[in-house]
C-alpha positions as CSV (number, residue, x, y, z in Angstrom):
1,X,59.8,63.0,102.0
2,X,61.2,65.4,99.4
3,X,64.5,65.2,98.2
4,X,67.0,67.2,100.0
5,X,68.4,68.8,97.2
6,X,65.5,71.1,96.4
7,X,66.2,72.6,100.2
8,X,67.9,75.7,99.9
9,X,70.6,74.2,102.5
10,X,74.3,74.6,100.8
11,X,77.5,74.9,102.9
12,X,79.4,75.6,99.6
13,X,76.8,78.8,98.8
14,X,78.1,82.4,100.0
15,X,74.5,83.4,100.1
16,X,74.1,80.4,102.7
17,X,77.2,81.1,104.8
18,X,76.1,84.8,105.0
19,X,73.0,83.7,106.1
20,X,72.1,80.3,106.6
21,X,68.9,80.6,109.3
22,X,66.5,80.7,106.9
23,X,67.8,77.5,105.4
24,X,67.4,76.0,108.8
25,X,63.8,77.1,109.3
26,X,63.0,75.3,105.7
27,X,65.1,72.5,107.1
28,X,63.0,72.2,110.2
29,X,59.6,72.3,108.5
30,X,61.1,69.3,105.8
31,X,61.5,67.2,109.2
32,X,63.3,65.8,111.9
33,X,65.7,64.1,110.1
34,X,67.3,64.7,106.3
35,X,69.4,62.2,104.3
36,X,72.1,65.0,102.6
37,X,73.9,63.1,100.0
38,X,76.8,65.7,99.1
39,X,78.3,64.7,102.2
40,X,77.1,61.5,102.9
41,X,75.2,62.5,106.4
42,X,71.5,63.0,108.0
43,X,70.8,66.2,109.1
44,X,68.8,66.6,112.7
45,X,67.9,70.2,112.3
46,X,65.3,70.6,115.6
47,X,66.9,71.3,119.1
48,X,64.9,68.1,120.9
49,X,66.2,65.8,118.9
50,X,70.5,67.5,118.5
51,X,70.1,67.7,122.8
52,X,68.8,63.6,123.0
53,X,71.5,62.6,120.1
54,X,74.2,64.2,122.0
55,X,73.3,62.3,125.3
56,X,72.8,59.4,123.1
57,X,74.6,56.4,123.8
58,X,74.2,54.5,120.5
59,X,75.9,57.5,118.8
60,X,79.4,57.9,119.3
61,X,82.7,60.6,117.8
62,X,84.3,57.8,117.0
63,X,83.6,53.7,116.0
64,X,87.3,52.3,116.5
65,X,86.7,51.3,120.1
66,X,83.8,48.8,118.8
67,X,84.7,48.5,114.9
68,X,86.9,48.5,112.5
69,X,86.8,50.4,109.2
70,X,85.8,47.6,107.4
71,X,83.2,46.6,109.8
72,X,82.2,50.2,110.0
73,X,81.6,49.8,106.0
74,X,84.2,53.0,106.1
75,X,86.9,53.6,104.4
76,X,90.6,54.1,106.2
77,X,92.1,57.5,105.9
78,X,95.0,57.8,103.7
79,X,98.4,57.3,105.1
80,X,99.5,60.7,104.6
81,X,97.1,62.3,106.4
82,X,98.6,59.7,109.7
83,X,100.0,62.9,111.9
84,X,96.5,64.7,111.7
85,X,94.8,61.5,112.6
86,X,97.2,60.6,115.4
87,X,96.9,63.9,117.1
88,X,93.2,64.5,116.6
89,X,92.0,60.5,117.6
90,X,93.7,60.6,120.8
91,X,91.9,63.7,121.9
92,X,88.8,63.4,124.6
93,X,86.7,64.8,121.8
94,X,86.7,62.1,119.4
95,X,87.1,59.4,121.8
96,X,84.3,57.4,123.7
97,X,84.4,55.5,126.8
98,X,86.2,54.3,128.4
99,X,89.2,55.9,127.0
100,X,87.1,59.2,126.9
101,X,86.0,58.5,130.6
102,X,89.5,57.9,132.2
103,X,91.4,61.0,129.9
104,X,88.4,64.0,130.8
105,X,89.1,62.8,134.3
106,X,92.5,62.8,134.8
107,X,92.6,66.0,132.5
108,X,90.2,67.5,135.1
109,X,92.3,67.1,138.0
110,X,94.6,69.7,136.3
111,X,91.9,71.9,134.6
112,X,89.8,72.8,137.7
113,X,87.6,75.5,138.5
114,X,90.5,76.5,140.6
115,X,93.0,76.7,138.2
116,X,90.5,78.9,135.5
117,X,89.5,81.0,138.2
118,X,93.1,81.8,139.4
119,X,93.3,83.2,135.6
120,X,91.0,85.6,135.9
121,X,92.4,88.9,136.6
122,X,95.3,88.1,133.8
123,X,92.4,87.4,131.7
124,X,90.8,91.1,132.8
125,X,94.2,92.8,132.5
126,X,94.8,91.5,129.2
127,X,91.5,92.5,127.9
128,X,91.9,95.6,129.2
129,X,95.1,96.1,127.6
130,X,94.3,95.1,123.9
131,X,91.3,97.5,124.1
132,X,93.0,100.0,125.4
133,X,95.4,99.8,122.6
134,X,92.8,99.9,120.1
135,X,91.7,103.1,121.6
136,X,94.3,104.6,121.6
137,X,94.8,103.7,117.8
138,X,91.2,104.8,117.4
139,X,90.0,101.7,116.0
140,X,91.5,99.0,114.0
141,X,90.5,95.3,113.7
142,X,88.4,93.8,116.3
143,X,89.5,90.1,115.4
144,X,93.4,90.7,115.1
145,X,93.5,93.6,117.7
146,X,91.4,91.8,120.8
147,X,89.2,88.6,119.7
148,X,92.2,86.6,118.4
149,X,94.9,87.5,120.9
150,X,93.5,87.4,124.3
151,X,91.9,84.1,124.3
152,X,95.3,82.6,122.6
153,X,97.2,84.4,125.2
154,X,95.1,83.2,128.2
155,X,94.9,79.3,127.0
156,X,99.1,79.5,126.0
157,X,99.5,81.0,129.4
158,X,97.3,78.4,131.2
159,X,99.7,75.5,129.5
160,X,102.7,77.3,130.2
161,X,103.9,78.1,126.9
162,X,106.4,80.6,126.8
163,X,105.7,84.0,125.2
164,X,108.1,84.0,122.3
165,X,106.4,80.6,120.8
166,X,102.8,82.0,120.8
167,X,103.0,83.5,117.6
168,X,103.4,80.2,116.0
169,X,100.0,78.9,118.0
170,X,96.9,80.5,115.6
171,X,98.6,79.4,112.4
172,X,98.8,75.6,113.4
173,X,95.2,76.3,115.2
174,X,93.9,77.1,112.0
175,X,95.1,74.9,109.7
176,X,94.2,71.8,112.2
177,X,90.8,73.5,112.0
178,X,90.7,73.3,108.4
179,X,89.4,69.6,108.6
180,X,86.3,69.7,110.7
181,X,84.6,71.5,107.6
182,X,82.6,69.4,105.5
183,X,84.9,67.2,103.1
184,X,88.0,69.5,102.9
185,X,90.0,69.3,100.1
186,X,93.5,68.0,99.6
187,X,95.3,71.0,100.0
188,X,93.5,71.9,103.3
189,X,94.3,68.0,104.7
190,X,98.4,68.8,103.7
191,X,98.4,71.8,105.5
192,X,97.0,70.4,108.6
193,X,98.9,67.3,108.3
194,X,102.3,69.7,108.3
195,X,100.8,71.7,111.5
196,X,99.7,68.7,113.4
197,X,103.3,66.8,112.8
198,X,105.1,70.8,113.7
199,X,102.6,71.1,116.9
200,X,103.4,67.4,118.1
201,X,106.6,68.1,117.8
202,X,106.8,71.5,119.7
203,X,104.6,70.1,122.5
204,X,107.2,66.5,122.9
205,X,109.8,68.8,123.8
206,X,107.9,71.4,125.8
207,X,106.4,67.8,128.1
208,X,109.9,66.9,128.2
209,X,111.1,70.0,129.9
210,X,108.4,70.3,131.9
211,X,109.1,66.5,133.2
212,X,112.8,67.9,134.2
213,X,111.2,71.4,135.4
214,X,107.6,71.1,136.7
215,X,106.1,74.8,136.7
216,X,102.5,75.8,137.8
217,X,100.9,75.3,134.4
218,X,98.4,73.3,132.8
219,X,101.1,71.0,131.0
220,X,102.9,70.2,134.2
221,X,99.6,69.5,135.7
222,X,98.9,67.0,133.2
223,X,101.8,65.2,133.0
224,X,101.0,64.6,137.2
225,X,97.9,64.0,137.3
226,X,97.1,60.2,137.7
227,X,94.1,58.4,139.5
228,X,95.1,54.8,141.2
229,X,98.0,54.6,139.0
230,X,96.3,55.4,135.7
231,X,98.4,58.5,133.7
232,X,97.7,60.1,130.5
233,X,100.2,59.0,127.8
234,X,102.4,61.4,126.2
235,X,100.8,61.2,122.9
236,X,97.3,61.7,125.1
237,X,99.1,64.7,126.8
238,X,99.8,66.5,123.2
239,X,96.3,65.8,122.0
240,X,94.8,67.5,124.9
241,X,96.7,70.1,124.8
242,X,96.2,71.0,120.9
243,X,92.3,70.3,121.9
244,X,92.6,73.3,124.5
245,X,94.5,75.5,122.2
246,X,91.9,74.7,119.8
247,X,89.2,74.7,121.1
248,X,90.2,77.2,124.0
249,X,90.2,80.1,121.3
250,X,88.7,79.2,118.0
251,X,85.0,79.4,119.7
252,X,85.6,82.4,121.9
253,X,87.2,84.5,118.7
254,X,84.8,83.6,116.3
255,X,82.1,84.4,119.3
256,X,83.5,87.6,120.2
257,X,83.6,88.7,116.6
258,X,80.3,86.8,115.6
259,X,78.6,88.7,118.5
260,X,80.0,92.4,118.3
261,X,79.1,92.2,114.2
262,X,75.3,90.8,115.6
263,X,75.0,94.1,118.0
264,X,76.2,96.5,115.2
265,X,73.5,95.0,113.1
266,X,70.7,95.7,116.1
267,X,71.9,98.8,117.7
268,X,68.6,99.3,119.7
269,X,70.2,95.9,121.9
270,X,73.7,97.4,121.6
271,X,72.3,100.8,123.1
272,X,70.7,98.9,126.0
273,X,73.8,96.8,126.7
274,X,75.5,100.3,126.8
275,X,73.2,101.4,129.1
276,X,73.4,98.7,131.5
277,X,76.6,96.6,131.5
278,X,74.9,93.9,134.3
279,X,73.3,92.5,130.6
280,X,77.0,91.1,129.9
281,X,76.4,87.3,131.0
282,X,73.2,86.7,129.1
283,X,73.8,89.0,126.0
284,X,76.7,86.2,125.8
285,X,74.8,83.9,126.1
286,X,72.2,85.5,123.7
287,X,74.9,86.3,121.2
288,X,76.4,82.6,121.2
289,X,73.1,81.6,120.4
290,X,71.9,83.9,118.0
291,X,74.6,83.4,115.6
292,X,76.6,80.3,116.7
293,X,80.7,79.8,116.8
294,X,80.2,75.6,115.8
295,X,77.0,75.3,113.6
296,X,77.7,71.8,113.2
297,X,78.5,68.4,115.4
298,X,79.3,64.7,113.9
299,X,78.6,61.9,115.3
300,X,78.1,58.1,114.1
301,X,75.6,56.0,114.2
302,X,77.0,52.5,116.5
303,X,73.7,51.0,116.5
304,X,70.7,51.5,114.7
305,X,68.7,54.3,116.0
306,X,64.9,55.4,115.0
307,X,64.1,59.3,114.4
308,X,60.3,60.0,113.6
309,X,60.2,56.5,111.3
310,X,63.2,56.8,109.8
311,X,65.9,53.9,111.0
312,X,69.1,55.4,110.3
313,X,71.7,52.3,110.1
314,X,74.7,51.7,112.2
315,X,77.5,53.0,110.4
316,X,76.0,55.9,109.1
317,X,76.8,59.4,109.9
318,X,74.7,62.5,111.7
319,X,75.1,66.1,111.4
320,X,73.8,67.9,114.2
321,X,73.0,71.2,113.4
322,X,73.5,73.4,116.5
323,X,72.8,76.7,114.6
324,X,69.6,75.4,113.6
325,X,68.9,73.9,117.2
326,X,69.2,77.7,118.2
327,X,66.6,78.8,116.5
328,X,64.3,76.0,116.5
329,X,61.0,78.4,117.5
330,X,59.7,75.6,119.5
331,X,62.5,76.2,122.6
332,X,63.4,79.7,121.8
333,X,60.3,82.7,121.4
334,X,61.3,85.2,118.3
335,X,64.2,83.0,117.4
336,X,65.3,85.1,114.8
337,X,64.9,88.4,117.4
338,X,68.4,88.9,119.3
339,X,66.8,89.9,122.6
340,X,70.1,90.2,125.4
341,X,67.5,89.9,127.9
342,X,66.4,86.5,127.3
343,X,66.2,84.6,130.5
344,X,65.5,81.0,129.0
345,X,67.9,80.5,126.6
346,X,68.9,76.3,126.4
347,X,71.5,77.3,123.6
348,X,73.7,74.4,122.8
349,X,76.7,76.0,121.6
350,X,78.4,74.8,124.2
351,X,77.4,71.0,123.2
352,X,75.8,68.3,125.7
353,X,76.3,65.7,127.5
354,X,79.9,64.1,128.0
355,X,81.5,65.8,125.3
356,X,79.7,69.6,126.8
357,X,82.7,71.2,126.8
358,X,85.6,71.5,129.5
359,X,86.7,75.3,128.8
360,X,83.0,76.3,129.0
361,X,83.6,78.5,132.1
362,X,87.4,79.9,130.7
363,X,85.0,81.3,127.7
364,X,82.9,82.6,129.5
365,X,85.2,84.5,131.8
366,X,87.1,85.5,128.4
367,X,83.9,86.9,126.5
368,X,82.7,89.1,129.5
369,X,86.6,90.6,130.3
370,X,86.7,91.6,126.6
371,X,82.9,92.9,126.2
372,X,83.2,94.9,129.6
373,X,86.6,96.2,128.6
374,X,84.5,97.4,124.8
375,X,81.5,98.6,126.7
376,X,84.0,100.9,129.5
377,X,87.1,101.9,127.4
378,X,85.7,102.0,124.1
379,X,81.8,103.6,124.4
380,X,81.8,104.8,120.7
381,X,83.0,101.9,119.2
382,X,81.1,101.3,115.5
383,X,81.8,99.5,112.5
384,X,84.2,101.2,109.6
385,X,82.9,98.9,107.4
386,X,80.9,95.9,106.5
387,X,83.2,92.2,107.2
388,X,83.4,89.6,104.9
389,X,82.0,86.2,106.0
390,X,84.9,83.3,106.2
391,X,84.1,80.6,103.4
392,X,83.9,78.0,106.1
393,X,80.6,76.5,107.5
394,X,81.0,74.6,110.3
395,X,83.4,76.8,112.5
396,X,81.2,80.3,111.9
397,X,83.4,83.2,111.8
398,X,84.9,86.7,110.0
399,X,87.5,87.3,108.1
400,X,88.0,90.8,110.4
401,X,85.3,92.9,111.6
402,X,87.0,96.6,111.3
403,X,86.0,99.2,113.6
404,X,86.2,102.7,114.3
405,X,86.9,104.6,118.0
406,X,85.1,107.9,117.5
């Protein structure tokens, strides 16, 4: 097997980030599985393989229920990163079971179909607010104008925080975000060790309130759900919560904006969606998979597993590539074709098996009320001019994506 190094994959390289499916299809064709030393990881580039690893057992988000670092052969983050760690390894995304098991279940006794369907017509309203605004400005920026606010908006108002705090929500988001790229860099790890310490904070005394005052909100919800005694701890309760916020707008934003930039670029599908708004639930779908929100998912390696020969050791880290997975031409016909009629699409965007993701139905909801609102109030909507790509690989987004309302 070739040394990865010669592959043109490079999460670092702007040419890469503006484009990095072409990388992938080298990537596929090099094999199931490449050792990437610049970051210490394999690389399972071919969909079969990212949809078994994600239901596989011996893989894991995180090690600590079975090792310790040192068992692990890892290394201990640094002390002064403790706040980020806190929040984020409490969170029923890097957890396993049983702790995963017992928080997704009592977390889905308050986040039920119910509850995200009784959001639905604030989620239409609001959509259909923000675009009209942008009409009536006759254009402006997609991502700061609708993408960004109306999924913020929705998951704030599903947890019950009050309107005059939002503003503080994307900000933290962000730089809490900042450390799921690929080795971040001091500076990035301080800034979300400050928002994580300022979120947990806000959220203490927000739980405490809503202990005294129970409303109708997701929070309050949390804090009473329990299963034969069993309740989330408060430290479990804030890292759910951030993992909503975050997770509840970061993918639907960069999704929105990911997608709308995708139809500019093939206005032949863009005319046809035009022409026939029933296309809205699987251009999303096609539009989440054609240029995916999370191109990459971690996982370790608990016991040693096998791919096509290769034993890849316990301890060891795996970097599924979702984005590649996506257009892996052995699931998806034309990969590289965005076609908003495709009827078997298997995308993985929205991950697999127990950590598939909770607010998969919310986004949904949230991508068609803001395309519909586009395709009805705003029928001339084009691009003013070309975005610039965000530097960051593995949440895929824009910088803005500026339009016009002709």
């Amino acid at each position: 097997m070739a040394g990865p190094l010669d592959l043109a994959f490079d999460p670092w390289d702007p040419a890469f980030l503006a484009d990095p499916y072409p990388a992938y299809a080298e990537l596929r064709a090099h094999g199931r599985v490449i050792r990437y030393e610049p970051t210490d990881q394999w690389l399972v580039p071919h969909h079969a393989d990212v949809s078994a690893l994600l239901r596989d057992r011996r893989l894991g988000r995180t090690y600590q229920h079975r090792f310790s670092h040192e068992d692990f052969g890892r290394t201990a983050p640094p002390p002064a990163h403790e706040p980020f760690h806190t929040l984020n390894d409490h969170g029923m995304l890097d957890l396993e079971p049983p702790d995963h098991t017992r928080i997704r279940r009592l977390v889905s006794k308050a986040f039920t179909p119910r509850t995200v369907d009784r959001l639905r017509p604030y989620v239409h309203g609001l959509a259909n607010e923000l675009v009209a605004a942008l009409v009536a400005d006759g254009g402006g920026d997609l991502l700061t104008d609708v993408a960004e606010p109306l999924p913020v908006a929705v998951i704030a108002e599903m947890l019950g925080i009050p309107e005059a705090d939002r503003a503080q929500l994307r900000p933290w988001s962000a730089a809490i975000c900042g450390m799921y790229e690929l080795n971040p860099p001091e500076d990035t790890a301080a800034r979300a060790v400050r928002a994580s310490a300022e979120f947990s904070d806000y959220l203490r005394e927000l739980i405490a309130a809503r202990r005294e005052k129970p409303g109708e909100d997701l929070i309050s919800g949390l804090i009473a759900a329990h299963d034969e005694g069993d309740r989330l701890t408060e430290q479990e309760m804030i890292s759910t919560a951030v993992l909503l916020l975050n997770a509840g707008h970061e993918a639907t934003v960069n999704a929105t904006v990911n997608g709308w930039w995708a139809l500019f670029r093939n206005p032949g599908q863009l005319a046809a969606l035009r022409a026939d708004h029933s296309l809205v639930p699987s251009a999303i779908e096609e539009l989440m998979r054609y240029d995916t929100p999370l191109q990459l998912f971690e996982r370790w390696v608990l016991d040693d597993i096998e791919i096509d020969g290769t034993v890849i050791p316990r301890g060891a880290e795996i970097a599924m590539l979702f984005g590649s997975a996506n257009h892996d031409p052995a699931v998806f016909a034309d990969p590289g074709r965005l076609d908003l009629t495709r009827a078997d699409n298997p995308h993985i965007s929205f991950s697999a098996g127990i950590h598939y993701c909770i607010g998969a139905p919310l986004a949904r909801i949230e991508l068609a009320a803001s395309m519909t609102a586009l395709l009805e109030r705003a029928p001339t909507l084009a691009l003013a001019e070309d975005p610039r790509r965000k530097p960051n690989f593995v949440i895929r987004g824009l910088e803005g994506l500026p339009v016009v309302v002709r």
